[in-house]
MDAnalysis code that builds the backbone (N, CA, C; Angstrom):
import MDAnalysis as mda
import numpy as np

u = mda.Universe.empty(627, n_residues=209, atom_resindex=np.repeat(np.arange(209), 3), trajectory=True)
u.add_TopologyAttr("name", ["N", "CA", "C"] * 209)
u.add_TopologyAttr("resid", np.arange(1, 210))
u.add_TopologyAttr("resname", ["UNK", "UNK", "UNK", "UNK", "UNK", "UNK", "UNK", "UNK", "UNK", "UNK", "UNK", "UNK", "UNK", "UNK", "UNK", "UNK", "UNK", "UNK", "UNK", "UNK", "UNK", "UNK", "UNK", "UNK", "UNK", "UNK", "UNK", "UNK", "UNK", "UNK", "UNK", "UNK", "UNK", "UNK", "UNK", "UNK", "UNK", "UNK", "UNK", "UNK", "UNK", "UNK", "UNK", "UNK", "UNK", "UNK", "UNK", "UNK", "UNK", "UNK", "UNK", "UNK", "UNK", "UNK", "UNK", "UNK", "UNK", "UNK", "UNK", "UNK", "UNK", "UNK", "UNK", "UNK", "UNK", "UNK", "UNK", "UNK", "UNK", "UNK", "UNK", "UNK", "UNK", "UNK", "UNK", "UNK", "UNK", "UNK", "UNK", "UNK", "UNK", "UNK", "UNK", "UNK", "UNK", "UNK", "UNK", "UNK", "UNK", "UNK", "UNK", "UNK", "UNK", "UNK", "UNK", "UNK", "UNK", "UNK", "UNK", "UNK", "UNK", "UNK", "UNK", "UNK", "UNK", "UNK", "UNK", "UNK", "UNK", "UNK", "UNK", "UNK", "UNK", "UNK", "UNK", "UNK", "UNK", "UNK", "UNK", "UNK", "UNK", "UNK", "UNK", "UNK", "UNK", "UNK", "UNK", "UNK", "UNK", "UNK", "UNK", "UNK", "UNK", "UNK", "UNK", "UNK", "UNK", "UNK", "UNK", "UNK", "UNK", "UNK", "UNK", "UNK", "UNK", "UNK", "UNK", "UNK", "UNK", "UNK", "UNK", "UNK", "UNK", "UNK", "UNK", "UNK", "UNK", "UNK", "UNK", "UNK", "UNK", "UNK", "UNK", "UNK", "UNK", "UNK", "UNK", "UNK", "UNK", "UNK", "UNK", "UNK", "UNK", "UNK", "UNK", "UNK", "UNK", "UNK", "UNK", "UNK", "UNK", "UNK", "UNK", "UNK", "UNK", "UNK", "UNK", "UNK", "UNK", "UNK", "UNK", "UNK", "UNK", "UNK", "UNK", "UNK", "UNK", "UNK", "UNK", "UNK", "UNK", "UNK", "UNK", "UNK", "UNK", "UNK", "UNK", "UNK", "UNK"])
u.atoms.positions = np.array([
    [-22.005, -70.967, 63.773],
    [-23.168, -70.157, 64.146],
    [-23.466, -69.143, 63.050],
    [-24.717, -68.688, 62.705],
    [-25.112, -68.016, 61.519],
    [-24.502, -66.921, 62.014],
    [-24.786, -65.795, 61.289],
    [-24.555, -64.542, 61.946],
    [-25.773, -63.178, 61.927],
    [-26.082, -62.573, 63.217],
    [-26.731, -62.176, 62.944],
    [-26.465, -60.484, 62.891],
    [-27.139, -59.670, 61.726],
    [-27.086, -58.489, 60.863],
    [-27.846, -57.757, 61.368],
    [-27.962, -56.521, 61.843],
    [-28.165, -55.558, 62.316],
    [-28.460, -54.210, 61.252],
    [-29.492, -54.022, 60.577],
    [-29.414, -52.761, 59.814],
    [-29.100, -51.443, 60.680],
    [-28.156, -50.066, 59.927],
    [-27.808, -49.217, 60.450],
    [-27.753, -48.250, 59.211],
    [-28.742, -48.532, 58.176],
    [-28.836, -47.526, 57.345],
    [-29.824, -46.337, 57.162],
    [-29.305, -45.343, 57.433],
    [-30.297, -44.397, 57.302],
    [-31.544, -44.186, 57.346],
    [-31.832, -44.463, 55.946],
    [-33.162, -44.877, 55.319],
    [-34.213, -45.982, 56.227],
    [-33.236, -46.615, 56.334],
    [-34.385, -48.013, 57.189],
    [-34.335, -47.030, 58.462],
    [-33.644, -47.086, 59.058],
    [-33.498, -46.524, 60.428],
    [-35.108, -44.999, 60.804],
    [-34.864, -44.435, 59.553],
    [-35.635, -43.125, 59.592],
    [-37.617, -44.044, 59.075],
    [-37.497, -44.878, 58.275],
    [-38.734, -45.673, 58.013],
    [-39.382, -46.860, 58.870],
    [-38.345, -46.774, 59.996],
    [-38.642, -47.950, 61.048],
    [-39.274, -46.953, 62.171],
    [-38.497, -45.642, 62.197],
    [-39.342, -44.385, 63.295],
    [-40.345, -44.310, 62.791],
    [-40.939, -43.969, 61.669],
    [-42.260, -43.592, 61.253],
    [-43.369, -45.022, 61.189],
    [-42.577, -46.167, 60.933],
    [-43.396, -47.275, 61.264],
    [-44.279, -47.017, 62.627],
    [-42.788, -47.484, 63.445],
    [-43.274, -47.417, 65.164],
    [-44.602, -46.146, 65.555],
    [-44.329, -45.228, 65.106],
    [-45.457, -44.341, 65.568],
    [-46.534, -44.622, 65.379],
    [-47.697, -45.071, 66.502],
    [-49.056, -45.475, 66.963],
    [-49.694, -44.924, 65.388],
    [-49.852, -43.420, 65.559],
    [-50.417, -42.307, 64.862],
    [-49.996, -43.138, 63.009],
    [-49.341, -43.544, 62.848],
    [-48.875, -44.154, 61.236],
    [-50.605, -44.895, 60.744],
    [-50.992, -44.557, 59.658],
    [-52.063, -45.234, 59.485],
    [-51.614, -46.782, 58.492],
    [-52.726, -47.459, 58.532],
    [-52.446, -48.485, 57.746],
    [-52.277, -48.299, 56.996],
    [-52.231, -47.539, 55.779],
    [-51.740, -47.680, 54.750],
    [-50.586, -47.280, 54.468],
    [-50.266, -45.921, 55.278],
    [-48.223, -45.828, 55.238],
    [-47.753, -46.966, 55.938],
    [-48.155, -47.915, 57.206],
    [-47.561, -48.781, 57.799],
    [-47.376, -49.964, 56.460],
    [-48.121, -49.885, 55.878],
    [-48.244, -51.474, 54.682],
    [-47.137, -50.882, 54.185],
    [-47.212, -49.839, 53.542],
    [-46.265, -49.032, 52.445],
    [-44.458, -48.833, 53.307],
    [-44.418, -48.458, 54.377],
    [-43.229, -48.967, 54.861],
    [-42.813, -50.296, 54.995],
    [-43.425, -51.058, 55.390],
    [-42.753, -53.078, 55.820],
    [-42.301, -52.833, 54.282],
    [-43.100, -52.923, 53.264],
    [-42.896, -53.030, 52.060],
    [-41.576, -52.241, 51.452],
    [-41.151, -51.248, 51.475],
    [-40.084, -50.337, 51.597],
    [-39.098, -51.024, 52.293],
    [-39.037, -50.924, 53.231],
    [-37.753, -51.562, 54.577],
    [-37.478, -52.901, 53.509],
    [-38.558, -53.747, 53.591],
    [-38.022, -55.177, 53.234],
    [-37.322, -55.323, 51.846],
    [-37.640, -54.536, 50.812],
    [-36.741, -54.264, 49.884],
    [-35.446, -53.681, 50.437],
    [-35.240, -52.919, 51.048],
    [-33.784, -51.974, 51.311],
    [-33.201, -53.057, 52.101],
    [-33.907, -53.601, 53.287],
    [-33.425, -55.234, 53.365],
    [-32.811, -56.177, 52.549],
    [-33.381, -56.553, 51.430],
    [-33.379, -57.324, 50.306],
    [-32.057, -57.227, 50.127],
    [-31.795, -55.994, 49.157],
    [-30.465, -55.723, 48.929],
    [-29.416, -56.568, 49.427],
    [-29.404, -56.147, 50.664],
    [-28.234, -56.501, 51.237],
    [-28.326, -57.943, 51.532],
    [-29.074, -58.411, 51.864],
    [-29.246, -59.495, 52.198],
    [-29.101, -61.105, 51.348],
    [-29.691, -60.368, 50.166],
    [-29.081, -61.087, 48.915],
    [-27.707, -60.820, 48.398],
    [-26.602, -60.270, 49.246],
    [-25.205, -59.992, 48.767],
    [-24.987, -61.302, 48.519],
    [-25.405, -62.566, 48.890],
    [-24.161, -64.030, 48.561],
    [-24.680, -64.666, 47.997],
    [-25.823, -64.280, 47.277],
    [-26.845, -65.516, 46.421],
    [-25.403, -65.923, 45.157],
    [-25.867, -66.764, 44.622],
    [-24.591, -67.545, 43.820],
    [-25.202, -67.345, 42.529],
    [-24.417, -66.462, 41.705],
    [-24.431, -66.603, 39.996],
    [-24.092, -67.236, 39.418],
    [-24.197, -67.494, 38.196],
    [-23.978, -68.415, 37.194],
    [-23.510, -67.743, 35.871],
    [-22.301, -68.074, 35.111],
    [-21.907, -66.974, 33.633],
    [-22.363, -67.819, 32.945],
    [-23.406, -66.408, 31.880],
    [-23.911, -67.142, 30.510],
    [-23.443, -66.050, 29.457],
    [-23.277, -66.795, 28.344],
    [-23.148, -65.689, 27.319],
    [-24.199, -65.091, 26.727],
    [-24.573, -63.324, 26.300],
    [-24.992, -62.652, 26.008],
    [-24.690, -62.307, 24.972],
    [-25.715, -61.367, 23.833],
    [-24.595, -60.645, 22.776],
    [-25.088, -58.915, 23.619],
    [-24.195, -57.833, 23.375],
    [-24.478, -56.784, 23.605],
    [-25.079, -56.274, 22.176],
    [-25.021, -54.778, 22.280],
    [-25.455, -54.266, 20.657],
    [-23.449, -53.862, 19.802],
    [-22.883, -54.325, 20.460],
    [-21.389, -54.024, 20.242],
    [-20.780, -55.349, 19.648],
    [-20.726, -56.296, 20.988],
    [-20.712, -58.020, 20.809],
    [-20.736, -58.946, 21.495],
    [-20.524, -59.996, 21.552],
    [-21.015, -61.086, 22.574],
    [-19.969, -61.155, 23.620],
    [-20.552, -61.128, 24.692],
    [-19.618, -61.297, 25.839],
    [-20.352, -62.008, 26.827],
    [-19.390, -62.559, 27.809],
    [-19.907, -63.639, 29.175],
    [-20.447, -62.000, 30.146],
    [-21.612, -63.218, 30.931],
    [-21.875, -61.774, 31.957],
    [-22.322, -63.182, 33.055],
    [-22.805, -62.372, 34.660],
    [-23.061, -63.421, 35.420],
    [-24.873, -62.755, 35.692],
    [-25.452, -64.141, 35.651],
    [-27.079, -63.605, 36.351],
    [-27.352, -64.608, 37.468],
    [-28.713, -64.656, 38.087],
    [-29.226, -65.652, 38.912],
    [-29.375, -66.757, 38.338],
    [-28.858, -68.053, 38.501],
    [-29.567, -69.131, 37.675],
    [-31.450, -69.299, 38.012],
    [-31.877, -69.892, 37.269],
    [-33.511, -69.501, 36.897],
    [-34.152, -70.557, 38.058],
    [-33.112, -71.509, 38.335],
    [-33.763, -71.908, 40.407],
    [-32.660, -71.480, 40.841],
    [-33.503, -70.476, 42.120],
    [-32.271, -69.594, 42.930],
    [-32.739, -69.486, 44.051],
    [-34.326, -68.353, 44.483],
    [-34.501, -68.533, 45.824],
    [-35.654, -68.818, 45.830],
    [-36.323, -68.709, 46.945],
    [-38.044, -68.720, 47.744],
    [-38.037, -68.140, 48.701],
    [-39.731, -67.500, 48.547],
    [-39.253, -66.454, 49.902],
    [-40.568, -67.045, 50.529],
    [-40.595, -67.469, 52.143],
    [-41.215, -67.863, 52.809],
    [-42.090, -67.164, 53.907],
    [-43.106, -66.180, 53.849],
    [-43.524, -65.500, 54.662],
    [-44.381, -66.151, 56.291],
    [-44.466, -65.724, 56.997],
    [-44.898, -66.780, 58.039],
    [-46.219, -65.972, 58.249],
    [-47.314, -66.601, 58.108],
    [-48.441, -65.667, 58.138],
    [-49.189, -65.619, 59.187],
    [-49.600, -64.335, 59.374],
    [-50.192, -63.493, 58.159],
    [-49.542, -62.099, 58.363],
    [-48.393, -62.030, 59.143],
    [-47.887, -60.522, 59.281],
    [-46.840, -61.011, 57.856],
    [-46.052, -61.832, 57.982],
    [-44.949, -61.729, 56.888],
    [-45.475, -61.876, 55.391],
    [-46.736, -61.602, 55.092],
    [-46.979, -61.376, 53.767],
    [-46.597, -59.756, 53.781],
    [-46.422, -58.966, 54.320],
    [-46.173, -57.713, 53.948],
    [-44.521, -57.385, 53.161],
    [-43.626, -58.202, 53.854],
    [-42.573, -58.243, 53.627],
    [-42.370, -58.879, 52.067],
    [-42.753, -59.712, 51.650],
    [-42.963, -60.132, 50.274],
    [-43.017, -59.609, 48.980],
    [-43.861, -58.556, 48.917],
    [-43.514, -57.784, 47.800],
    [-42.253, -57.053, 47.546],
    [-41.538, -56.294, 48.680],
    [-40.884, -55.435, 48.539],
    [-39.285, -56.556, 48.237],
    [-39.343, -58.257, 48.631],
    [-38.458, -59.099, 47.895],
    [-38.421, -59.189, 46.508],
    [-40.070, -59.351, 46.615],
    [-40.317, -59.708, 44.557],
    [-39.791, -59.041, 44.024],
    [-39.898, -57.772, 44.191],
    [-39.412, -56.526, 43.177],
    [-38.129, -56.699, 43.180],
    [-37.552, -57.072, 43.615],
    [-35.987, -57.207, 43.525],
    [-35.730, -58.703, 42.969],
    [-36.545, -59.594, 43.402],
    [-36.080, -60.997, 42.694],
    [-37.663, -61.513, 42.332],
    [-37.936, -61.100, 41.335],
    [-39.250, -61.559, 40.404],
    [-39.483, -62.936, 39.956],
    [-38.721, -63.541, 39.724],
    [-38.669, -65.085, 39.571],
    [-38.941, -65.564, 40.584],
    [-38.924, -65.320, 42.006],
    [-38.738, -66.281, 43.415],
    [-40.108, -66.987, 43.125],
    [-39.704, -68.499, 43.798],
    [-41.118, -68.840, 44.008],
    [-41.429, -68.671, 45.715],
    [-42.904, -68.698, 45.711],
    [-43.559, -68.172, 47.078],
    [-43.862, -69.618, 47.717],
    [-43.293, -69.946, 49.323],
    [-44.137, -70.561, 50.060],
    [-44.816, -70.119, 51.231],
    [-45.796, -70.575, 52.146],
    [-46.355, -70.062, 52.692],
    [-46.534, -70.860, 54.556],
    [-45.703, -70.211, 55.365],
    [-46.062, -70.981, 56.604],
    [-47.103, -70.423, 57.677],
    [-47.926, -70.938, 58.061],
    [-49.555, -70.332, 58.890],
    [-49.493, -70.772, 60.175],
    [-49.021, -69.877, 60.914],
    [-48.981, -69.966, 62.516],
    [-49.499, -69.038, 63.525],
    [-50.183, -69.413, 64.742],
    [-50.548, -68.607, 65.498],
    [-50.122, -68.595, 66.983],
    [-50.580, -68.071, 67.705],
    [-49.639, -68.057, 68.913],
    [-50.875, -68.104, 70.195],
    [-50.381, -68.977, 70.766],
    [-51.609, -69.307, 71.534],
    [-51.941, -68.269, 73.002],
    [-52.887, -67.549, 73.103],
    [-52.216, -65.827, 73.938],
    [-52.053, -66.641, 75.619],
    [-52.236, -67.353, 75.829],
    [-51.602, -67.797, 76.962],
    [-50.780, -68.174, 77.147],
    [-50.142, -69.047, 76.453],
    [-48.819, -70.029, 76.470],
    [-47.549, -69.381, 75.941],
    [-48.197, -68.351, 74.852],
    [-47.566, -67.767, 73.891],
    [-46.605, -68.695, 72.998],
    [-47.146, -70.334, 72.859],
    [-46.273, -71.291, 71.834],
    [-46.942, -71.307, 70.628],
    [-46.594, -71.217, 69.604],
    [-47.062, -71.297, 68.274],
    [-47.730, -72.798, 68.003],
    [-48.915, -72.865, 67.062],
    [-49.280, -73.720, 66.476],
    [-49.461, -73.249, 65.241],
    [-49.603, -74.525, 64.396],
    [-49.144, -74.595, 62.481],
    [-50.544, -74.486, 62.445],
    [-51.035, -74.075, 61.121],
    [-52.449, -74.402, 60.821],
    [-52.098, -74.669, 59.068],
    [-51.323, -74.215, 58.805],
    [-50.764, -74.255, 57.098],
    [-49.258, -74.576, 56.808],
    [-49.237, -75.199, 55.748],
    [-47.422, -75.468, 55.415],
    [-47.806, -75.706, 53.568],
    [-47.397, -74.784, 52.824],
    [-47.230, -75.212, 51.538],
    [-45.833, -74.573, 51.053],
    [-44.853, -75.154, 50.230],
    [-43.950, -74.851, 49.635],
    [-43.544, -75.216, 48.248],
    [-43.152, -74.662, 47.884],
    [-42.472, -74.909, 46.091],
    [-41.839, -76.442, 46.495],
    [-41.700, -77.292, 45.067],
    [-41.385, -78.641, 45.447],
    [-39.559, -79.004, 44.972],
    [-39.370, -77.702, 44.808],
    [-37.731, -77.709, 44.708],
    [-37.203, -76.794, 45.779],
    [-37.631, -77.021, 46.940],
    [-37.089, -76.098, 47.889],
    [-35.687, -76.608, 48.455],
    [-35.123, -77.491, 48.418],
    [-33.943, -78.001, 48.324],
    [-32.880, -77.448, 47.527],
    [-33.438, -76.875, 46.528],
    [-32.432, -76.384, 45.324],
    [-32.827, -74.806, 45.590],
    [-32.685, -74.272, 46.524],
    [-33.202, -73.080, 46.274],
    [-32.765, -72.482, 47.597],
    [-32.305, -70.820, 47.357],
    [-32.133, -70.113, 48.999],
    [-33.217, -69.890, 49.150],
    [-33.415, -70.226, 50.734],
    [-34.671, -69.475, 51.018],
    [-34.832, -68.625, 52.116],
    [-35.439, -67.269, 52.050],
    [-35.956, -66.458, 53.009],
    [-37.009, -66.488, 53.456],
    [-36.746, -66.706, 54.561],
    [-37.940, -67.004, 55.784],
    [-38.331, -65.364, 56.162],
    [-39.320, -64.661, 56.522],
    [-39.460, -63.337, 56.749],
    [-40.950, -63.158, 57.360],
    [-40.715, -63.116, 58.531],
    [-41.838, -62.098, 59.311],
    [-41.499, -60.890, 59.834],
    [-42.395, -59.676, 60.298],
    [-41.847, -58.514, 60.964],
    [-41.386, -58.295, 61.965],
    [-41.933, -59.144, 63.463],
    [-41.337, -59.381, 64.401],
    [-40.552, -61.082, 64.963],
    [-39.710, -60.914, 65.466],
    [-38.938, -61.451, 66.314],
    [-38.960, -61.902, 67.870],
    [-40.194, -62.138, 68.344],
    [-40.330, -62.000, 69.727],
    [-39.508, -62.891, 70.936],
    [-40.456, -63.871, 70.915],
    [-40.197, -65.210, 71.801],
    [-38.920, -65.913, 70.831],
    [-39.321, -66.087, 69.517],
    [-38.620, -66.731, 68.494],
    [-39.106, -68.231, 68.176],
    [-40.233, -68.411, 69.170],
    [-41.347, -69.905, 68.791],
    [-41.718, -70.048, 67.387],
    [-42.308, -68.575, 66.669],
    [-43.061, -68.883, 65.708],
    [-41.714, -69.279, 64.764],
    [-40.798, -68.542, 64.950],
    [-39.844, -68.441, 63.598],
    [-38.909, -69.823, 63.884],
    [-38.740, -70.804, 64.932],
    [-38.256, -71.601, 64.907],
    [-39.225, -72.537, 64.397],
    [-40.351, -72.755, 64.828],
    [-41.575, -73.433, 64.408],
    [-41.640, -73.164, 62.542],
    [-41.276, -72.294, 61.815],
    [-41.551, -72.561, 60.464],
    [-40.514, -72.819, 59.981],
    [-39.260, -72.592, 60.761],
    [-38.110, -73.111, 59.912],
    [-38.214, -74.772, 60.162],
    [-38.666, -75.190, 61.276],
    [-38.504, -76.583, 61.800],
    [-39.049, -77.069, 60.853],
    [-40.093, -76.720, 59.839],
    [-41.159, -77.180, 58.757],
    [-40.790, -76.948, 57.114],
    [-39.916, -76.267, 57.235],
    [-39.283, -75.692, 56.089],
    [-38.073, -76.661, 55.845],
    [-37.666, -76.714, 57.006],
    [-36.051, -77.804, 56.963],
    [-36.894, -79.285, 56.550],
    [-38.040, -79.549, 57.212],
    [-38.706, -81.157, 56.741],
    [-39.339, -80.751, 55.299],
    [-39.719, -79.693, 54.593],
    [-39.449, -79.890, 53.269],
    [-38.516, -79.979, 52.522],
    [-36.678, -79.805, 53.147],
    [-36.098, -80.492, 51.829],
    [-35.427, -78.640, 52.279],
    [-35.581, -78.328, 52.317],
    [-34.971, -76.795, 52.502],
    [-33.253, -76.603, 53.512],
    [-31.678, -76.764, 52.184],
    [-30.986, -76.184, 53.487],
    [-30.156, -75.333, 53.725],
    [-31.042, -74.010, 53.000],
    [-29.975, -73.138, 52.882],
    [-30.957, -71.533, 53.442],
    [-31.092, -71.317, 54.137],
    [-32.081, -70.376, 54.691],
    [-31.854, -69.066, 55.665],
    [-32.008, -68.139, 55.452],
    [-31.776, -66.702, 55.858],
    [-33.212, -66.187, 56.525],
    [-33.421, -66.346, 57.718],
    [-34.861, -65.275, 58.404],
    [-34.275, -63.942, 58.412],
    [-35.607, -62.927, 58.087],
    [-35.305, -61.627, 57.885],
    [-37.091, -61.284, 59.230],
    [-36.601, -59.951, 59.765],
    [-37.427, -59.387, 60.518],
    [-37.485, -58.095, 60.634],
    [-38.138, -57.279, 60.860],
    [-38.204, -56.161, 61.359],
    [-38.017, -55.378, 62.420],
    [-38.079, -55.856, 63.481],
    [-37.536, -56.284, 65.384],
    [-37.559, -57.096, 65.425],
    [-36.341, -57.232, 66.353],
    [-35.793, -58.674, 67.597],
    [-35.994, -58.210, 68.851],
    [-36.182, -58.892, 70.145],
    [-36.047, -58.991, 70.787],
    [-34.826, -59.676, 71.408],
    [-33.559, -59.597, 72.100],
    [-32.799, -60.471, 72.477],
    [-32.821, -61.800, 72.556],
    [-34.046, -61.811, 73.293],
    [-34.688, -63.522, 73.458],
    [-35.044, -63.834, 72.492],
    [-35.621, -63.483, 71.342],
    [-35.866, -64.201, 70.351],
    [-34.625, -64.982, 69.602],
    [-33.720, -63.324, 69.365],
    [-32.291, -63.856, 68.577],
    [-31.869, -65.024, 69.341],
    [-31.569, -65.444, 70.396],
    [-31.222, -66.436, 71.170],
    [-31.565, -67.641, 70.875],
    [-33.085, -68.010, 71.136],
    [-33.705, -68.881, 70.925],
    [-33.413, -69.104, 69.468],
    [-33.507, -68.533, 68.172],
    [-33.519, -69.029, 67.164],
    [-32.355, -69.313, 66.693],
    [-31.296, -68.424, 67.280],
    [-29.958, -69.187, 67.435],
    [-29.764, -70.323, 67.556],
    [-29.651, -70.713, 68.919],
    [-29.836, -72.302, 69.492],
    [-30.602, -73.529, 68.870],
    [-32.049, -72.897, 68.030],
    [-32.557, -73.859, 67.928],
    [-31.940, -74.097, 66.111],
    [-31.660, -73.247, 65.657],
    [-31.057, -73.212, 63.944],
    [-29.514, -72.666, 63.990],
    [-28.961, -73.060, 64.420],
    [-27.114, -72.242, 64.451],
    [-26.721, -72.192, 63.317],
    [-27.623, -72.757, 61.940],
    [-26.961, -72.548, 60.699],
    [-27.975, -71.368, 59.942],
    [-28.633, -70.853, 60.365],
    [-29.533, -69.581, 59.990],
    [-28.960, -68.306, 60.023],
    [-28.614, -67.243, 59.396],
    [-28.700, -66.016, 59.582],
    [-29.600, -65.314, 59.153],
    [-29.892, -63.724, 60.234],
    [-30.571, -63.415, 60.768],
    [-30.267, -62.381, 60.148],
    [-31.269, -61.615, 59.817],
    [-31.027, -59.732, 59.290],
    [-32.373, -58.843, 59.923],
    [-31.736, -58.289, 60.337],
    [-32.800, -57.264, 61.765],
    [-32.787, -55.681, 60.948],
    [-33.975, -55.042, 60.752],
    [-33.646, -53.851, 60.570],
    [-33.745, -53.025, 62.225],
    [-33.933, -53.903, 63.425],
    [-33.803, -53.257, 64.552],
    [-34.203, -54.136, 65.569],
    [-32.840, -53.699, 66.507],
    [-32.722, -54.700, 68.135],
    [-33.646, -54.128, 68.708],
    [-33.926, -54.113, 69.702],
    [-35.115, -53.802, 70.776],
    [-34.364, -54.171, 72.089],
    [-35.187, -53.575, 72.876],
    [-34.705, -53.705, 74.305],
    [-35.226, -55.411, 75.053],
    [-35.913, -55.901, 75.171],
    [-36.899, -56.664, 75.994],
    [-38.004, -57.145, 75.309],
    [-38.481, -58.360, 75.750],
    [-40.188, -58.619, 75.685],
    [-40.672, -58.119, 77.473],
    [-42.087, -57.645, 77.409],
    [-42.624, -57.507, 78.098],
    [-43.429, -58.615, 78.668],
    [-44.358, -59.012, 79.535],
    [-44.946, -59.906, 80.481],
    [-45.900, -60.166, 79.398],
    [-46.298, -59.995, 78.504],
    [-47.037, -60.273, 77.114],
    [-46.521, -60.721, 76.370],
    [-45.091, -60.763, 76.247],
    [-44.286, -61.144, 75.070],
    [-44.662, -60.286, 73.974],
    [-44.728, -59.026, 73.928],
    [-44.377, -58.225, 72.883],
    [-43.412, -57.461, 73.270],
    [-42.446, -57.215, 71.866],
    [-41.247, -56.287, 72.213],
    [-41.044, -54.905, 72.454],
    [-40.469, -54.702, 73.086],
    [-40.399, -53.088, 73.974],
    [-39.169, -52.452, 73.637],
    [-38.918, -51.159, 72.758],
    [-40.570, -50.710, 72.313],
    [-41.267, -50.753, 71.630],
    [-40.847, -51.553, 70.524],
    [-41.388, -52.690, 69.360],
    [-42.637, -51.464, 68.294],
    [-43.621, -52.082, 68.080],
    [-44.680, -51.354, 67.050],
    [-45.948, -51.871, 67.386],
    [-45.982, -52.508, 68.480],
    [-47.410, -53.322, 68.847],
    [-47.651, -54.925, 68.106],
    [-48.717, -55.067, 67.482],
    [-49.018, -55.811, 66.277],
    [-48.698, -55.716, 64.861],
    [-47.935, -56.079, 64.452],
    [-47.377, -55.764, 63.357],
    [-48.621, -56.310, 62.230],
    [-49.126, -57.930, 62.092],
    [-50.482, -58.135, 61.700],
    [-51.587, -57.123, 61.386],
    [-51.933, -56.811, 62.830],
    [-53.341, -56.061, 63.141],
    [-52.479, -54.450, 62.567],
    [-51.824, -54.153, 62.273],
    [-51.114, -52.768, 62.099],
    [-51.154, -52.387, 60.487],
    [-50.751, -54.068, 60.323],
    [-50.702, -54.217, 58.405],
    [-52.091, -54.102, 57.571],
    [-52.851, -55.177, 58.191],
    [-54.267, -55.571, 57.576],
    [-55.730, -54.154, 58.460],
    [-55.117, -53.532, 59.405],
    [-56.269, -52.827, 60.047],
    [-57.232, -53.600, 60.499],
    [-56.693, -54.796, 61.276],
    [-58.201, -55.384, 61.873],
    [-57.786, -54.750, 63.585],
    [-57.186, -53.480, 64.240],
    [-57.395, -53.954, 65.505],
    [-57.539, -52.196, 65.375],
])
C-alpha cells in the first residue's frame, strides 16, 4: 500500500489558513497553491533517483550526483491542478508537462474525461499527478486510470485537502500510489465538497465564481 503523507510544516500549515479564508482574493489564493506546492515539492521529491556524473570544479574534477535528464512529469488534472504546476517547475525545470481534463458531473458527482495528453516517455519517468482537492477521489482515480494506460508506473498524487473518503477510495483503487496532503479535513458534505475545505478551489484560482 502507498503511503499516505500528511504535511505538518509550519509554513504550509500557516499558508493553507490564509488560503481557506473566503475573504483571500484571487490573486493571493493563485499566489499561495503556488507557494504550498513548491514547499510540497521538496519533500516530496525526497526519492527521485540520481545518477553520478563527473564535473570539473574551479579546484578539480570530481564525481557529483544530479537528476538524469528523463526523470519526472508533472500531471495536473484540470483545470484546478494547473495552479499547482508552477510552484513544481521551479524546483524541477526540466519536467515535462502532461495534461488530464475532467469534470464532475454535479449530480452524480462521477467524473468524465474530456482531454488526455502526455509526454511520450511517460514510462521512463516519475510522475506527479496534482490537483488541489481530494474529495470523492473519482476525479483523481479517473486520471491516474489514464495515466497508467499511457505507459506510466511510477506515480505520486499530491493535493491540497483530503477528505477521508477520498484517501480511501484512491487507496483501493491505486494501492501502489502515494499520496502527499498538505491537509486532512473532516468529511464531504451532501455536495461532496470537503468540510471545511476552501470551497472551489478552480473558481477560487481563475475568479470565475
Amino acid at each position: 500500500m502507498g503511503k499516505v503523507y500528511v504535511f505538518d510544516h509550519p509554513l504550509i500549515q500557516h499558508k493553507m489558513a490564509l488560503m481557506r479564508d473566503k475573504n483571500t482574493s484571487t490573486k493571493d489564493f493563485r499566489e499561495l497553491v503556488n507557494e504550498i506546492g513548491l514547499l510540497m515539492g521538496y519533500e516530496a521529491t525526497r526519492d527521485l533517483e540520481l545518477e553520478e556524473v563527473e564535473i570539473e570544479t574551479p579546484i578539480c574534477p570530481t564525481k557529483a550526483k544530479m537528476l538524469p535528464s528523463i526523470s519526472v512529469a508533472i500531471v495536473p488534472i484540470l483545470r484546478a491542478g494547473l495552479g499547482l504546476v508552477d510552484g513544481l517547475m521551479s524546483l524541477i525545470p526540466n519536467a515535462k508537462i502532461g495534461h488530464v481534463g475532467l469534470y464532475r458531473d454535479p449530480v452524480t458527482h462521477e467524473p468524465h474525461d474530456y482531454y488526455c495528453k502526455m509526454p511520450e516517455d511517460l514510462d521512463r519517468r516519475k510522475v506527479f499527478v496534482v490537483d488541489p482537492m481530494l474529495a470523492t477521489g473519482g476525479s483523481a482515480v479517473a486520471a491516474i486510470d489514464f495515466i497508467k494506460k499511457q505507459g506510466a508506473k511510477n506515480i505520486t498524487f499530491m493535493c491540497l485537502i483530503a477528505a477521508p473518503e477520498g484517501i480511501e477510495v484512491l487507496q483501493n483503487a491505486h494501492p501502489d500510489v502515494d499520496i502527499y496532503i498538505a491537509a486532512k479535513d473532516d468529511h464531504l458534505n451532501e455536495n461532496a465538497y470537503i468540510v471545511p475545505g476552501l470551497g472551489d478551489a478552480g473558481d477560487r484560482l481563475f475568479g470565475t465564481k
